[in-house]
N, C-alpha and C positions, 0 to 999 in steps of 0.2 A: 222214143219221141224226142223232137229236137224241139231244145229250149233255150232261149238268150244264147243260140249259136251253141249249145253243147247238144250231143246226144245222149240220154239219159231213161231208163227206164222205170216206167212207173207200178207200181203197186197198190194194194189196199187188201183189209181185213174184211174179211166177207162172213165175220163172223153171224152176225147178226142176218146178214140178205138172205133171200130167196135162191135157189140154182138156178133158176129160170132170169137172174139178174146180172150170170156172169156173162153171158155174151152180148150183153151191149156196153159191158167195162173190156171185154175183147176188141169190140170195133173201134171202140173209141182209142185203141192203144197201149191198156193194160198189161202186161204180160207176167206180172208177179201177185201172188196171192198167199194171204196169211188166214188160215183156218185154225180156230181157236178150239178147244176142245172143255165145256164144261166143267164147274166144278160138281154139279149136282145136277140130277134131274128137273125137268120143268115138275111146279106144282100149283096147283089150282089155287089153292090158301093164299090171300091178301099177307102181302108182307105187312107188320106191324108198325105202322107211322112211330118215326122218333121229330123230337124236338129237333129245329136248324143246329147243324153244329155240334149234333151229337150223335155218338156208334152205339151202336148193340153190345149186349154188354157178352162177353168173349164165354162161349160154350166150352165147358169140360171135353177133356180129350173124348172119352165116349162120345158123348152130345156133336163134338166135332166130326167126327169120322162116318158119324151116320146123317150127316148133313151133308156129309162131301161126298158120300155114296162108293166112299173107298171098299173094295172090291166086286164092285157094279163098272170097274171101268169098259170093259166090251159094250153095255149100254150106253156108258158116256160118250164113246167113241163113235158108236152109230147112230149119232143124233148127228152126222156133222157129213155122215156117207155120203149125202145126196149131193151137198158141194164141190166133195172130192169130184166125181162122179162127171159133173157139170165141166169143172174147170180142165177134168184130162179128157171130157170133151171134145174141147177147143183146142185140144194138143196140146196144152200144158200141163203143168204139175204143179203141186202145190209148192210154193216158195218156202213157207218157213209155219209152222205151228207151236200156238199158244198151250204150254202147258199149263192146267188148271191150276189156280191159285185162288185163295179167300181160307173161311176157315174148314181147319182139317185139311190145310194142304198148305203146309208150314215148314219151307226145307229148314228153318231155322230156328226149329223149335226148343225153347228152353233144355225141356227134355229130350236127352239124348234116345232115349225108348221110342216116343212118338216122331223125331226124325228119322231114325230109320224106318220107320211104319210107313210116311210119306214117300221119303226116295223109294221105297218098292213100289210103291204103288204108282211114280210115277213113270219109274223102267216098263210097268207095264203098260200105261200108255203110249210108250217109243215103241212097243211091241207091239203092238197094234198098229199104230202108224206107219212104222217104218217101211211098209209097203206103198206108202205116196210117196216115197224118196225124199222130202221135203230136206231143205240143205240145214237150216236154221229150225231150233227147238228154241224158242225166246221163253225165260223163266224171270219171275219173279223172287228175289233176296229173299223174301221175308212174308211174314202177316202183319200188321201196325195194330197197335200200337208195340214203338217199342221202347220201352220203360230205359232210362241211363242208365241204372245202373245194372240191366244186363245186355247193355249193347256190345261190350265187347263180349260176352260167352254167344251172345246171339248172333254175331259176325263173322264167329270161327265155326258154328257152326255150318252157315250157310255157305262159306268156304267151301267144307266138307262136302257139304252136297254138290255142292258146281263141279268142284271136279269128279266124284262120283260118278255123277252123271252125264258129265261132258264125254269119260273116259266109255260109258256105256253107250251114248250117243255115235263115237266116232267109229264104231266095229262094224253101223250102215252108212256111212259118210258125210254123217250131220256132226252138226254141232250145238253145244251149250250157248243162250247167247245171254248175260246178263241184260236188264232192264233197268236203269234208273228210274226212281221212284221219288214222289213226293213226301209232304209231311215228316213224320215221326220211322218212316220205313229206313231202313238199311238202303245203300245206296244213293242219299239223297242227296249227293253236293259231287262236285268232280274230283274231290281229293278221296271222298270214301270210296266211291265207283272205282278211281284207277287204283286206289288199293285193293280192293277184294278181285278187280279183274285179274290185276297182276298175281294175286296169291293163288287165283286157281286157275289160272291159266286159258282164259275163256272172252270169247269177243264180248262186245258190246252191240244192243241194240238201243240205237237214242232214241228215247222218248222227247222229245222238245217240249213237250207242257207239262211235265213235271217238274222243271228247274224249280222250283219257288227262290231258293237261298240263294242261288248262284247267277248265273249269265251262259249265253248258247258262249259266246265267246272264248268264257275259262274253261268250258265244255270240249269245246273242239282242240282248243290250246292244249290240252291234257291228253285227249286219246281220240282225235278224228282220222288218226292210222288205223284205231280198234273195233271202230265199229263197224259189223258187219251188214246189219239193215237195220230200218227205221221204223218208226212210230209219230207220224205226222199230223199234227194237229194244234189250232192256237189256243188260246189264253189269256187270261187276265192279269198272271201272273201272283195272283191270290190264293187260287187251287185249281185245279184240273179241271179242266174245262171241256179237251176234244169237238173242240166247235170247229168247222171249216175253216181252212186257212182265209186272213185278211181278215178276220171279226177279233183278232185280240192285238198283242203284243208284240208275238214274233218276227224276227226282223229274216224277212222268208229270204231277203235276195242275198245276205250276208250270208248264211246259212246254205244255202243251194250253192255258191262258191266256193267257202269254206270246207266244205265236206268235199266236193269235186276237185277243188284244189288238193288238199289231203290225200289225193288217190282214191277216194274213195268210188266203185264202180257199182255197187249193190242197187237196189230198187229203193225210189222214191216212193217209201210204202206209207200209206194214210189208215189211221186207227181212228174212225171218229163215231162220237156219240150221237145217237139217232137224232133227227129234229121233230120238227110236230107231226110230219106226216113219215116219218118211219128212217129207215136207213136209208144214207143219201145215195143217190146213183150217181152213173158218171158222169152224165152231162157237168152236175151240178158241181164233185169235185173236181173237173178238170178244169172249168168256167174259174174257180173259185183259187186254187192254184194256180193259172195264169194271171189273175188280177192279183194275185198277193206280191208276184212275183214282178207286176210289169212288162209279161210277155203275151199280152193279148193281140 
């Protein structure tokens, strides 16, 4: 799709949609797609209300793994068929898939025991998958919270797994893509990101509304050679938000440049959080994306 004079192609996570919603993100000029894969099954039980501003409190490695329904991934994995399905449809494929992350699927886990538990567990999700040919596997560094004084054992760990799994990744022609992350996570600022990227040898996928501590700017300044695709969505710059571009912070036209300038040729892929009336379609991100941008 051509925008303020570039040609550019767009994306989104279709995590959350219906199959029946990728062919009007087709007409409208979609051609990249990110299909996310559970970390657990759906379950009927009300999640239990916390206070603003505060987490669950962290489950025992047992308690973890059967929350994360580690080795039910064939279940996890067919919860998502129908997308697949839909989207090579339209003659596409899938662009890049979400590997499961929350708890009980922790590459960086304290324990050395329970990180190797995870990376198998999630080889075997690339096993599963890797019959959508998808180019990008986007992983999440870590679980949050993460305590100082095991961030640096926590850091080497999650190393470990990137390239692990980046090396497991590339034998069907994918790749590991780190994710920057908000808060207390590993990866939260552009000097930890380009060091863990560089130490395990593995692109970036930008998140833009997880900056909190930093700027898009030192963001790009530091690795917009490395990132291979995106996570788009705005902000408040407070915490994560995933609201439609043009309702927070992000400075979309600096950004859409910046990255284009860089070289950068990947999908203009959108990650965003449901609104009142469910996951947005395309009219609405595409509307919302040109106004951010100024190319209405």
């Amino acid at each position: 799709m051509k925008l303020l004079g570039r040609e550019v192609p767009l994306g989104m996570s279709v995590t959350s949609h219906k199959p029946e919603d990728i062919k009007t993100f087709v007409e409208l000029g979609f051609t990249h797609f990110e299909v996310g894969i559970p970390a657990r099954m759906p379950s009927d039980e009300p999640r239990r209300p916390f206070p603003k501003g505060e987490r669950p409190p962290m489950p025992s490695l047992e308690e973890g793994a059967k929350i994360a329904c580690r080795g039910e991934e064939e279940k996890l994995v067919s919860l998502k068929q129908g997308l697949v399905d839909a989207i090579e449809a339209e003659g596409l494929r899938v662009w890049s898939v979400h590997l499961p992350f929350g708890f009980g699927w922790d590459i960086a886990h304290y324990e050395e025991k329970e990180r190797d538990a995870v990376v198998a567990s999630l080889k075997r999700v690339i096993d599963l998958t890797k019959t959508w040919h998808p180019r990008v596997y986007v992983l999440h560094g870590c679980l949050e919270p993460v305590a100082p004084e095991q961030r640096p054992v926590r850091v080497a760990r999650s190393i470990q797994s990137l390239r692990e799994l980046d090396t497991y990744a590339q034998q069907f022609g994918s790749r590991i893509a780190l994710e920057d992350l908000p808060r207390s996570c590993l990866a939260n600022s552009s000097i930890e990101t380009r060091a863990m990227m560089m130490a395990a040898s593995v692109p970036i996928c930008f998140d833009v509304n997880h900056l909190l501590g930093d700027t898009h700017a030192n963001f790009l300044e530091a690795m917009a050679t490395n990132v291979v695709t995106t996570h788009l969505s705005d902000y408040d710059g407070v915490d994560e938000r995933h609201w439609l571009p043009g309702k927070g912070i992000v400075p979309w036209k600096d950004l859409f440049f910046g990255l284009l300038d860089a070289g950068y040729r990947g999908p203009f892929l959108f990650e965003l959080r449901a609104g009142e009336n469910g996951p947005y379609q395309a009219p609405e991100v595409l509307a919302a994306f040109k106004a951010a941008l100024g190319a209405e």
